[in-house]
Gaussian input, Z-matrix of N, CA and C with variables (Angstrom, degrees):
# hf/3-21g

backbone

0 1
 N
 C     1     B1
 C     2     B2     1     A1
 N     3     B3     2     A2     1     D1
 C     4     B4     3     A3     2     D2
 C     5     B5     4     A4     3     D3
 N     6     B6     5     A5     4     D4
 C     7     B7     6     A6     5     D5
 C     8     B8     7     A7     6     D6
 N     9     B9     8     A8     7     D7
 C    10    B10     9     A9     8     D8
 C    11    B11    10    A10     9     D9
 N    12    B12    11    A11    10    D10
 C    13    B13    12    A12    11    D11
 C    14    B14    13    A13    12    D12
 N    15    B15    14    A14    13    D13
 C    16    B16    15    A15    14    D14
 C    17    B17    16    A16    15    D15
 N    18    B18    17    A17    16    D16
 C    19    B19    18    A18    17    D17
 C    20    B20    19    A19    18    D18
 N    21    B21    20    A20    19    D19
 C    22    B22    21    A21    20    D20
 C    23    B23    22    A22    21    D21
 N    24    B24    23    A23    22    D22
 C    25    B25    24    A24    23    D23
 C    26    B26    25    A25    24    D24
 N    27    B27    26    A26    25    D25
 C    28    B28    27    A27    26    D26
 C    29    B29    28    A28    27    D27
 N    30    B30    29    A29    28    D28
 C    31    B31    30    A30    29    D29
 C    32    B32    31    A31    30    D30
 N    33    B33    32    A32    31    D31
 C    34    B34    33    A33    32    D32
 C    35    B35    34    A34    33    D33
 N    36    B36    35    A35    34    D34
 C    37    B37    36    A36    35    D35
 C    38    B38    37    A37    36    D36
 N    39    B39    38    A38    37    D37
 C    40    B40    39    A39    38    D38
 C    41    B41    40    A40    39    D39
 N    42    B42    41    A41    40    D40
 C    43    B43    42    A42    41    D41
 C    44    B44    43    A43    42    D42
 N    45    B45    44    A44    43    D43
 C    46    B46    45    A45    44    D44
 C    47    B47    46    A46    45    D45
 N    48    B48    47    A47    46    D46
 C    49    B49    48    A48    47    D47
 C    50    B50    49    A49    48    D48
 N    51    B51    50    A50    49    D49
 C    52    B52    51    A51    50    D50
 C    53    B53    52    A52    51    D51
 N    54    B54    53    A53    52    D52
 C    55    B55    54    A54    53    D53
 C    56    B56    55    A55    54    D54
 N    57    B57    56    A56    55    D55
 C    58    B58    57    A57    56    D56
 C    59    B59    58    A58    57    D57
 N    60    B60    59    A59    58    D58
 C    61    B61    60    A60    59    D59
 C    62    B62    61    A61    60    D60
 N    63    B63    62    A62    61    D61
 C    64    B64    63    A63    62    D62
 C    65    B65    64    A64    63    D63
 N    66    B66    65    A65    64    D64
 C    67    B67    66    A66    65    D65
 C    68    B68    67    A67    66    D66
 N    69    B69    68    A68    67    D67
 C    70    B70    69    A69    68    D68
 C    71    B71    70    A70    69    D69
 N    72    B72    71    A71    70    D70
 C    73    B73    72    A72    71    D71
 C    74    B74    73    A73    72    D72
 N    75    B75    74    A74    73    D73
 C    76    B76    75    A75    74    D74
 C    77    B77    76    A76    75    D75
 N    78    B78    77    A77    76    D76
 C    79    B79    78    A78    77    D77
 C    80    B80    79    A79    78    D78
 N    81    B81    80    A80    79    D79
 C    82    B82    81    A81    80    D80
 C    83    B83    82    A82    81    D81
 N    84    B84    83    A83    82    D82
 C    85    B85    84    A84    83    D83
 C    86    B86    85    A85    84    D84
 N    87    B87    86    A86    85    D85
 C    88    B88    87    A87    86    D86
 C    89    B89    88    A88    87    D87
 N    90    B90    89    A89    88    D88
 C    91    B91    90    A90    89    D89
 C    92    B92    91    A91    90    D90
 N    93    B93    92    A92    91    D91
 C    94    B94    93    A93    92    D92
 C    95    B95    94    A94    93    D93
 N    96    B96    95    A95    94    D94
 C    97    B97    96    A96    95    D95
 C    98    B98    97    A97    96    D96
 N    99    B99    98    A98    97    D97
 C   100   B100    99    A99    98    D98
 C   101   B101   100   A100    99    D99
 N   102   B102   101   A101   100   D100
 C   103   B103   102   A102   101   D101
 C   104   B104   103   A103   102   D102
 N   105   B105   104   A104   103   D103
 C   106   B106   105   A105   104   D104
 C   107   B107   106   A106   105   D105
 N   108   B108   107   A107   106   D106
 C   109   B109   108   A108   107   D107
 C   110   B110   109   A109   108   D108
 N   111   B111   110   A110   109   D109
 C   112   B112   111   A111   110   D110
 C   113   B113   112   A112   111   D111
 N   114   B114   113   A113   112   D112
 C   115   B115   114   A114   113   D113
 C   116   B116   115   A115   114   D114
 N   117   B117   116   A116   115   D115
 C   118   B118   117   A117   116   D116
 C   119   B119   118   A118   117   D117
 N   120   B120   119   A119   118   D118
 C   121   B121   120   A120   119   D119
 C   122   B122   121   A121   120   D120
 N   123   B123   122   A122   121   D121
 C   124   B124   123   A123   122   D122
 C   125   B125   124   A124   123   D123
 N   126   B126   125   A125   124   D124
 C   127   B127   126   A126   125   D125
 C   128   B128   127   A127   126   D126
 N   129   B129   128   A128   127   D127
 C   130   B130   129   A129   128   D128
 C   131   B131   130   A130   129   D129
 N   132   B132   131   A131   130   D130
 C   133   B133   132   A132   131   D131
 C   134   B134   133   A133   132   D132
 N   135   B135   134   A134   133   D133
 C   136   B136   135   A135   134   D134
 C   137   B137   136   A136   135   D135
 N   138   B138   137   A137   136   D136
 C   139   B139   138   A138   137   D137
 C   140   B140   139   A139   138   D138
 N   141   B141   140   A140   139   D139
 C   142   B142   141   A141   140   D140
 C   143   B143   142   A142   141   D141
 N   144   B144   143   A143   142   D142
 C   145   B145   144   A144   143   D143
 C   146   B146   145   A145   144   D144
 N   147   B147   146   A146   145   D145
 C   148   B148   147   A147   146   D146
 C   149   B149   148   A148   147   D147
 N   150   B150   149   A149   148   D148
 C   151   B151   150   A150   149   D149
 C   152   B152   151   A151   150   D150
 N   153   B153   152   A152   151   D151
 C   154   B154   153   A153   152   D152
 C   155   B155   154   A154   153   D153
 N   156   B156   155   A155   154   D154
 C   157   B157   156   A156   155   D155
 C   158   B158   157   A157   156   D156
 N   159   B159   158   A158   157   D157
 C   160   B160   159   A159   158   D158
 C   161   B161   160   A160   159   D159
 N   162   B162   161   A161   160   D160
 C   163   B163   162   A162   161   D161
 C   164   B164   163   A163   162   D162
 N   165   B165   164   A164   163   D163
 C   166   B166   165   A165   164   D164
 C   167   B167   166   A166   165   D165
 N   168   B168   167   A167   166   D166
 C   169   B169   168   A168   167   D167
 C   170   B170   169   A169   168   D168
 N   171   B171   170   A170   169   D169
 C   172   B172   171   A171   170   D170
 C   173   B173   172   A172   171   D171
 N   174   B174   173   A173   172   D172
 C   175   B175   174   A174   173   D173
 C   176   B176   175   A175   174   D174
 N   177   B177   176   A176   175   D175
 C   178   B178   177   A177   176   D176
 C   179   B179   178   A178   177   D177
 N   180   B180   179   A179   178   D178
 C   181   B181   180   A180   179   D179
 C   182   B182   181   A181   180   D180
 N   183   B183   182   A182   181   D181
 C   184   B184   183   A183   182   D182
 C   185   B185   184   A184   183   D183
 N   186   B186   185   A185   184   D184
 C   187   B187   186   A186   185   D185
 C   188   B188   187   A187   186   D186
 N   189   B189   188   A188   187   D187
 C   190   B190   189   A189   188   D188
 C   191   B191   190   A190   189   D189
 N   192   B192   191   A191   190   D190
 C   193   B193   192   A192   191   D191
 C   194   B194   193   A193   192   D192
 N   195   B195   194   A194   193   D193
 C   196   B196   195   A195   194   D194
 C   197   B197   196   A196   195   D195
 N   198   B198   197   A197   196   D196
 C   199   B199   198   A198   197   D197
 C   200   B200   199   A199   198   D198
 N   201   B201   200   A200   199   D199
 C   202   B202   201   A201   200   D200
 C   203   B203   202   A202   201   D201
 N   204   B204   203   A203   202   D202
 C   205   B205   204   A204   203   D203
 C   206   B206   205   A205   204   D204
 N   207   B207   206   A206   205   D205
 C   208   B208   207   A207   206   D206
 C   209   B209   208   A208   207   D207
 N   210   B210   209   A209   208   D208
 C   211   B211   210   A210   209   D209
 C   212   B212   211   A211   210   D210
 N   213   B213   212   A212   211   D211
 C   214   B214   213   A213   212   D212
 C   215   B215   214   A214   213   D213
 N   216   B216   215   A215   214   D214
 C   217   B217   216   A216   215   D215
 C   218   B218   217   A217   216   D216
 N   219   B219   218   A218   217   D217
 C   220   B220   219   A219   218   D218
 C   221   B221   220   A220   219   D219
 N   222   B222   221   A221   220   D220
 C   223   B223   222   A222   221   D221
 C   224   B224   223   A223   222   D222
 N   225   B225   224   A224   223   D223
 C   226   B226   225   A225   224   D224
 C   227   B227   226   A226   225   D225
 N   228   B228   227   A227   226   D226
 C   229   B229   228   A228   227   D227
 C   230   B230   229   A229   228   D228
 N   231   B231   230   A230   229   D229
 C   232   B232   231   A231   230   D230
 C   233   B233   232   A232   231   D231
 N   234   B234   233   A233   232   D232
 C   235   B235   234   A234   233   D233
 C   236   B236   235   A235   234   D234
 N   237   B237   236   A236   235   D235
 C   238   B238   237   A237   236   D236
 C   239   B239   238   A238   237   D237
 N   240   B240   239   A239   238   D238
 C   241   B241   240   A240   239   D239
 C   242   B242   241   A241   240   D240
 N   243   B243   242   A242   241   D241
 C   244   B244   243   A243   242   D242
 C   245   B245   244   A244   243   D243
 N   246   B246   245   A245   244   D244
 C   247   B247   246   A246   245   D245
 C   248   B248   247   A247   246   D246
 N   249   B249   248   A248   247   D247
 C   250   B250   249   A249   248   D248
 C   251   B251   250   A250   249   D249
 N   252   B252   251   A251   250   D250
 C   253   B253   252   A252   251   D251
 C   254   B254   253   A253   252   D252
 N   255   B255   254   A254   253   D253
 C   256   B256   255   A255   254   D254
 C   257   B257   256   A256   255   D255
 N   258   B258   257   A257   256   D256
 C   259   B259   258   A258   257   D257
 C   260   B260   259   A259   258   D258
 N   261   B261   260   A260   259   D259
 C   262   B262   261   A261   260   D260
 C   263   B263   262   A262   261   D261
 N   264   B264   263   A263   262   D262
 C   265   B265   264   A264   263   D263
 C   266   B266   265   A265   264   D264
 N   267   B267   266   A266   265   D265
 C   268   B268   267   A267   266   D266
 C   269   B269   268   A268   267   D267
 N   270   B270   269   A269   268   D268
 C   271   B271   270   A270   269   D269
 C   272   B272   271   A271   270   D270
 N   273   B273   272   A272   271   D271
 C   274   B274   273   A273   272   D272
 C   275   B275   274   A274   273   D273
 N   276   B276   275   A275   274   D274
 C   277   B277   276   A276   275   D275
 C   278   B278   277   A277   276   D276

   B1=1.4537
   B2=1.5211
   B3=1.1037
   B4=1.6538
   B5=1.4302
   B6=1.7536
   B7=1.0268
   B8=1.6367
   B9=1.1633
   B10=1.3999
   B11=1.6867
   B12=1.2098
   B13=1.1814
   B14=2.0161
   B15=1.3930
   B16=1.2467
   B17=1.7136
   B18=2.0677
   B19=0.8090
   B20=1.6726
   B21=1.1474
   B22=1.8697
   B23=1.4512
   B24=1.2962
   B25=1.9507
   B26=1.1848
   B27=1.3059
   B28=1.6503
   B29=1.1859
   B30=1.4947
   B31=2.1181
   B32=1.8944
   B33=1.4316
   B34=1.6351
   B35=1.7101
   B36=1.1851
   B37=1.7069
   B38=1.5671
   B39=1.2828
   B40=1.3987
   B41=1.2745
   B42=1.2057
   B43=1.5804
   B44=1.6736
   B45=1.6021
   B46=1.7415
   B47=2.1183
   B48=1.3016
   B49=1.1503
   B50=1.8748
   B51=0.8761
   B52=1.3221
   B53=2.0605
   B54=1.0644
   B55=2.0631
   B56=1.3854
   B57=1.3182
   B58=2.0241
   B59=1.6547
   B60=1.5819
   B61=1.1909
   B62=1.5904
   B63=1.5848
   B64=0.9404
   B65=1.5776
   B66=1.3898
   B67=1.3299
   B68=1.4907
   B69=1.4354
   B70=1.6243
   B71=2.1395
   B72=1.5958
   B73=1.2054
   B74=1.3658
   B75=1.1245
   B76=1.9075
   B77=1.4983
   B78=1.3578
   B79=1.3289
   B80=1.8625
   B81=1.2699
   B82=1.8842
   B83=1.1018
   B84=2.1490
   B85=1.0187
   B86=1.5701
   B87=1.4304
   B88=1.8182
   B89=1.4438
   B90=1.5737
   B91=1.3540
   B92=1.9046
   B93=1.5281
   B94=1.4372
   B95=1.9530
   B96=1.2287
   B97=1.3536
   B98=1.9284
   B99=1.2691
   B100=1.5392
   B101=1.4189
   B102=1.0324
   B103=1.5927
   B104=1.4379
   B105=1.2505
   B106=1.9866
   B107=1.4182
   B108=1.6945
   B109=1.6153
   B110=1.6726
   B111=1.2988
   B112=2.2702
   B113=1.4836
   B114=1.5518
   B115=1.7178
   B116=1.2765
   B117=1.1306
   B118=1.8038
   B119=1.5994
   B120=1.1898
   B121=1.5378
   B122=1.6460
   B123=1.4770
   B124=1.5077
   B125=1.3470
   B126=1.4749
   B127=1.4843
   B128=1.7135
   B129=1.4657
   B130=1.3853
   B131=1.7349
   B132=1.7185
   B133=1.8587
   B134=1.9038
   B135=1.4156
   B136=1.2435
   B137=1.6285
   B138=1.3430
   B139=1.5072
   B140=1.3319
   B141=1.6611
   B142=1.5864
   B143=1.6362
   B144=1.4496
   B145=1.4842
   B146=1.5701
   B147=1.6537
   B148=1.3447
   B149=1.6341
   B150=1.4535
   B151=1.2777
   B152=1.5461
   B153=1.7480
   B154=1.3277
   B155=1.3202
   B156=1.3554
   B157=1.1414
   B158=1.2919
   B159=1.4066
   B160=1.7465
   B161=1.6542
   B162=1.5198
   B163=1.3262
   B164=0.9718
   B165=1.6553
   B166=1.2054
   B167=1.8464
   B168=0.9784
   B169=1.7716
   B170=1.1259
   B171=0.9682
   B172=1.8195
   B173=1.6006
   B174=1.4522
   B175=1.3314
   B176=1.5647
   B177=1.1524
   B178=1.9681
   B179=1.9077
   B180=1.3706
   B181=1.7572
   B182=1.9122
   B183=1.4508
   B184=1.7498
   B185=1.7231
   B186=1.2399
   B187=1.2075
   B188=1.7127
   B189=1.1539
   B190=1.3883
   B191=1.9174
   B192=1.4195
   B193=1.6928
   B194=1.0808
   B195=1.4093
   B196=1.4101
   B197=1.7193
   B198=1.5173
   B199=1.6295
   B200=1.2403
   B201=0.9212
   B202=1.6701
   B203=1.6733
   B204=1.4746
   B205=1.0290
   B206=1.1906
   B207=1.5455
   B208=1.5665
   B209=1.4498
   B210=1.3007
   B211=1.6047
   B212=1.1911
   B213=1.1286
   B214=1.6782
   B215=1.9719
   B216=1.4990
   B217=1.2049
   B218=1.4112
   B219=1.4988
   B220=0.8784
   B221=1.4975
   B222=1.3999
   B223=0.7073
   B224=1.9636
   B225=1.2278
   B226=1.2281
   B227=1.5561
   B228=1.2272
   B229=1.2630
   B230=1.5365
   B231=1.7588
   B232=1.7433
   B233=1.9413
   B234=1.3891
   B235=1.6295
   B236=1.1336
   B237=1.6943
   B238=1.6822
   B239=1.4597
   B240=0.9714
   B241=1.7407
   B242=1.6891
   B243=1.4473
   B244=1.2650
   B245=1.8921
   B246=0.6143
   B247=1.6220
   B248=1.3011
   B249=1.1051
   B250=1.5484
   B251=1.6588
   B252=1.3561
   B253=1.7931
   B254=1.6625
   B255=1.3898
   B256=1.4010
   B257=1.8569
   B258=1.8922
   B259=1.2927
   B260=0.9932
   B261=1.4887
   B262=1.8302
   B263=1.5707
   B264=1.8920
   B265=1.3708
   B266=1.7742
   B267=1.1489
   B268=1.2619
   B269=2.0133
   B270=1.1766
   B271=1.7879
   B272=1.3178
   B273=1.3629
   B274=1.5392
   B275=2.0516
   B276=1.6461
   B277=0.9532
   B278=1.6847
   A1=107.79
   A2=93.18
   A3=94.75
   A4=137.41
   A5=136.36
   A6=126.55
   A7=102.30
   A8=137.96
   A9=142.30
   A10=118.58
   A11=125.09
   A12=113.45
   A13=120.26
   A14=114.77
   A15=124.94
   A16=111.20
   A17=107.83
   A18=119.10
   A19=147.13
   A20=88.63
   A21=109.86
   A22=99.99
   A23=101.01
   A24=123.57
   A25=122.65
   A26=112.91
   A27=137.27
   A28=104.85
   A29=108.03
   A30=81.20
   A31=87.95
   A32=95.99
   A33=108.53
   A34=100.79
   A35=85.38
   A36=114.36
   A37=114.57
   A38=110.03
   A39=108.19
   A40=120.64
   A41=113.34
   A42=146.12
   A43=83.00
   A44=109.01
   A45=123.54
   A46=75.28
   A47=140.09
   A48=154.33
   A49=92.98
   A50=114.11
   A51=118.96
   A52=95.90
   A53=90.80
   A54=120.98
   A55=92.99
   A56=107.29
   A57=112.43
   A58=111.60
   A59=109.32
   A60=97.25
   A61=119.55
   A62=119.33
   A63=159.46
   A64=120.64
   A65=87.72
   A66=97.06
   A67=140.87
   A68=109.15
   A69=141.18
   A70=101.09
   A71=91.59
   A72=83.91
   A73=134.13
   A74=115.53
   A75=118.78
   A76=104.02
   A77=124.97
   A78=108.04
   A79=119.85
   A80=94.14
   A81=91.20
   A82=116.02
   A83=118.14
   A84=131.81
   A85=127.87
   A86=97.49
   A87=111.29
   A88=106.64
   A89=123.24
   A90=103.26
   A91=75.83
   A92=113.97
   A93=131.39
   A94=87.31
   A95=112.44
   A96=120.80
   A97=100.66
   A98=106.20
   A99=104.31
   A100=104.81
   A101=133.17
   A102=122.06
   A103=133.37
   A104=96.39
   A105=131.89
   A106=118.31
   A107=100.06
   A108=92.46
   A109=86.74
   A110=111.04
   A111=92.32
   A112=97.63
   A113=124.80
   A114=110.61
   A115=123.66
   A116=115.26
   A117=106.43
   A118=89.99
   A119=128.51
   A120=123.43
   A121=101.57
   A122=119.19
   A123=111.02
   A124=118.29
   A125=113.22
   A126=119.25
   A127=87.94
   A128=120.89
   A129=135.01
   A130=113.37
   A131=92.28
   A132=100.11
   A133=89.18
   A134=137.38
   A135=126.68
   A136=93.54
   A137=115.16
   A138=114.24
   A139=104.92
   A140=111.40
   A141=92.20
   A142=143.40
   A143=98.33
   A144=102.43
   A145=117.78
   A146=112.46
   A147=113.03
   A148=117.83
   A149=106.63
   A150=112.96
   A151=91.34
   A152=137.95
   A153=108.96
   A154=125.20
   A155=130.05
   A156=153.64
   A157=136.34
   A158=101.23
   A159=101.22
   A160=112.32
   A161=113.37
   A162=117.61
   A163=116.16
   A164=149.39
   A165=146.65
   A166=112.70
   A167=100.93
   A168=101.77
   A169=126.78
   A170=132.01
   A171=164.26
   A172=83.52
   A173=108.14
   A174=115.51
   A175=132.44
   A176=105.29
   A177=100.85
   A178=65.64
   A179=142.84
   A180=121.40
   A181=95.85
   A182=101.98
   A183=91.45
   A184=95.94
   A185=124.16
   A186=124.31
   A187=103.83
   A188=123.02
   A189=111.14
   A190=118.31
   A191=84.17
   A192=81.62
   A193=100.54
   A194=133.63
   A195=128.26
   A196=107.76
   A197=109.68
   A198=102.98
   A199=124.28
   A200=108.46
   A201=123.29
   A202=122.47
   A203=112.56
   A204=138.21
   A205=112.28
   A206=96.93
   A207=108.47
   A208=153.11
   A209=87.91
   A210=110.70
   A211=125.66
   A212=104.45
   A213=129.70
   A214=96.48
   A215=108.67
   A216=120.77
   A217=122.78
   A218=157.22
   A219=152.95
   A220=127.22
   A221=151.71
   A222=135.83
   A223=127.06
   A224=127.73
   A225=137.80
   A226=110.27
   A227=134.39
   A228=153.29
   A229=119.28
   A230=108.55
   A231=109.52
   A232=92.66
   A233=109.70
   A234=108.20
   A235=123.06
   A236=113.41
   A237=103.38
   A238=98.83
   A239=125.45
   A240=114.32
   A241=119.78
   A242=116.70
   A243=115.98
   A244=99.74
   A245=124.58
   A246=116.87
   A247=93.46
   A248=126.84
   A249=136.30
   A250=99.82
   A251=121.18
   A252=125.93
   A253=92.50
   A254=147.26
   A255=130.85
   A256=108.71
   A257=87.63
   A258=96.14
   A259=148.78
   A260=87.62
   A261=106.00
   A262=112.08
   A263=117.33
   A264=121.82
   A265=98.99
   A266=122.90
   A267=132.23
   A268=100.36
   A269=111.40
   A270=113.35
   A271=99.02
   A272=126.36
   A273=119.76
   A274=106.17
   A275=117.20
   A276=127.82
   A277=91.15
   D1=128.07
   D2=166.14
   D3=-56.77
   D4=138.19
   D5=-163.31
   D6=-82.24
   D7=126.15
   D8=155.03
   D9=-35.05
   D10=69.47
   D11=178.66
   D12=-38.85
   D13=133.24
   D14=-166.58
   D15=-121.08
   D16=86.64
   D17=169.94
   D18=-78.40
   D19=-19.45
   D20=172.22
   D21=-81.36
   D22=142.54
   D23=156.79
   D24=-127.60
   D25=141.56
   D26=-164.35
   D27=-125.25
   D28=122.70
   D29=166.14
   D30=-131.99
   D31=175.28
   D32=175.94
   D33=-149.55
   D34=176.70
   D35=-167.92
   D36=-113.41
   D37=87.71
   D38=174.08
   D39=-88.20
   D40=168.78
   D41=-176.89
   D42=-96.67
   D43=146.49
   D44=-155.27
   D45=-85.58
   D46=-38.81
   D47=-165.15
   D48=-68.13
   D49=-45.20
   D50=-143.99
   D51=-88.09
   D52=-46.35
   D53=168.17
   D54=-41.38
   D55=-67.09
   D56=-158.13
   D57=-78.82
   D58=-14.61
   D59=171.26
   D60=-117.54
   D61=33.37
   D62=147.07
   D63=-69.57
   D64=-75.78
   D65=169.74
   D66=-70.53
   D67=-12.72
   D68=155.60
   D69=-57.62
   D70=-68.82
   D71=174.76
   D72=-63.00
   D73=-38.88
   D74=168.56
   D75=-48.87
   D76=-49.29
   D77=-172.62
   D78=-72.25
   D79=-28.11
   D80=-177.62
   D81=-63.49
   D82=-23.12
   D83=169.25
   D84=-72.55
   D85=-2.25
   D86=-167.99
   D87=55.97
   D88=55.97
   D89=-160.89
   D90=-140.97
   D91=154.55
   D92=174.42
   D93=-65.38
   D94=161.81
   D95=171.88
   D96=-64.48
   D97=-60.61
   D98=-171.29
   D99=-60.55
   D100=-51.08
   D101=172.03
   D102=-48.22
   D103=-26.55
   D104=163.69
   D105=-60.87
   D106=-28.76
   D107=-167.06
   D108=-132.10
   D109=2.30
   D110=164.70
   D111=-93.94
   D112=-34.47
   D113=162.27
   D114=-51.94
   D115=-41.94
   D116=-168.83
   D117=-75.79
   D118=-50.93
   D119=-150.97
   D120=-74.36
   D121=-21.38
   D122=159.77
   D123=-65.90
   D124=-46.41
   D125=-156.88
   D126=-56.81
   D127=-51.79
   D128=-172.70
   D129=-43.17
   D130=-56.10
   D131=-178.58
   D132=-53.72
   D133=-64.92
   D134=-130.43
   D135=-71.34
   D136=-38.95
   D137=-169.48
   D138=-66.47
   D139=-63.18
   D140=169.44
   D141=-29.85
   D142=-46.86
   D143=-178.00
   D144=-87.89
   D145=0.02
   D146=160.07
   D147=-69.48
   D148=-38.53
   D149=-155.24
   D150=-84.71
   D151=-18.02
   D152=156.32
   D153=-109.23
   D154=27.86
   D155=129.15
   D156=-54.49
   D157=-29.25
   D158=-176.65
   D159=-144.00
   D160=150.58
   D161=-169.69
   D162=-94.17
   D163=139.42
   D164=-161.29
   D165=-131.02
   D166=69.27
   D167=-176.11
   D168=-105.60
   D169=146.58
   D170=-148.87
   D171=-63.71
   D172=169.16
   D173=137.91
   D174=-58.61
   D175=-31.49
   D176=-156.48
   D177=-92.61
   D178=-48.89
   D179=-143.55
   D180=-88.92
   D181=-0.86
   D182=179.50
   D183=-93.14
   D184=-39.84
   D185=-171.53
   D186=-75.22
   D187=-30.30
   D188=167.50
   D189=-64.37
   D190=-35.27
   D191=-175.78
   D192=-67.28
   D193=-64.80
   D194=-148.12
   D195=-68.75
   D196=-20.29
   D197=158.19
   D198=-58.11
   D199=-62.89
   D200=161.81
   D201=-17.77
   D202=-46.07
   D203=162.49
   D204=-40.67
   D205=-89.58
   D206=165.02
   D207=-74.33
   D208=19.54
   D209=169.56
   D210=-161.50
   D211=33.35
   D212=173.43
   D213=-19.17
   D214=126.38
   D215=167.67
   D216=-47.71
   D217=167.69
   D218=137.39
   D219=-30.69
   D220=153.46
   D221=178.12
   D222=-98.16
   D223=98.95
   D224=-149.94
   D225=-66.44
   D226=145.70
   D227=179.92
   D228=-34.56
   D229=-17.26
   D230=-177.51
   D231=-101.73
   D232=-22.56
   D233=172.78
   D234=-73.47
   D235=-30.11
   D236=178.56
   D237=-103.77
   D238=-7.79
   D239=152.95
   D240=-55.23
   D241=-53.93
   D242=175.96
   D243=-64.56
   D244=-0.78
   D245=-165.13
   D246=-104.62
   D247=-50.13
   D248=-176.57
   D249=-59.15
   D250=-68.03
   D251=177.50
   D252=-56.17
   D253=-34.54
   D254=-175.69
   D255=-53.11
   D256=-60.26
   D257=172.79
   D258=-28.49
   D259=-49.82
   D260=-171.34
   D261=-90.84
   D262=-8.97
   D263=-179.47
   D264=-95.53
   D265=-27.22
   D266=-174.39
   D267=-77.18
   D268=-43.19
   D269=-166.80
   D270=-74.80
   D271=-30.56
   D272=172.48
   D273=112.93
   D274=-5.80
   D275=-155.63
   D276=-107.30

């Protein structure tokens, strides 16, 4: 397999505490420190950006939504009021 050439650089600012138990961990992992800390800090970006990317619901709040969906309520007397003032600020009248 081919090696991924690695053109971007990052640097950070550690705490002398924060270095040694870094570097504790890179080694138990058999891993260089920098290879130690672009894995964790990916594994980190992907989870992060799942968790505001994606919705995670129950049974009873997925089955409510997807009703909801498909049977969207009627629309109540303070919604077609704002719809009516949308209208009439949007038509120019």
């Amino acid at each position: 397999m081919a090696q991924l050439l690695r053109t971007e650089r990052a640097e950070a600012r550690l705490l002398p505490e924060q270095k040694l138990r870094i570097e504790r961990a890179a080694s138990l992992k058999g891993l260089s420190v920098s290879d130690f800390i672009v894995q964790q800090a990916d594994e980190a970006a992907i989870r992060t950006i799942q968790l505001h990317t994606s919705w995670n619901l129950n049974d009873t709040d997925r089955d409510f939504f997807l009703q909801s969906l498909l049977n969207p309520p009627k629309p109540g007397s303070r919604l077609k009021a704002a719809a009516k003032r949308y209208k009439q600020l949007t038509s120019g009248k």
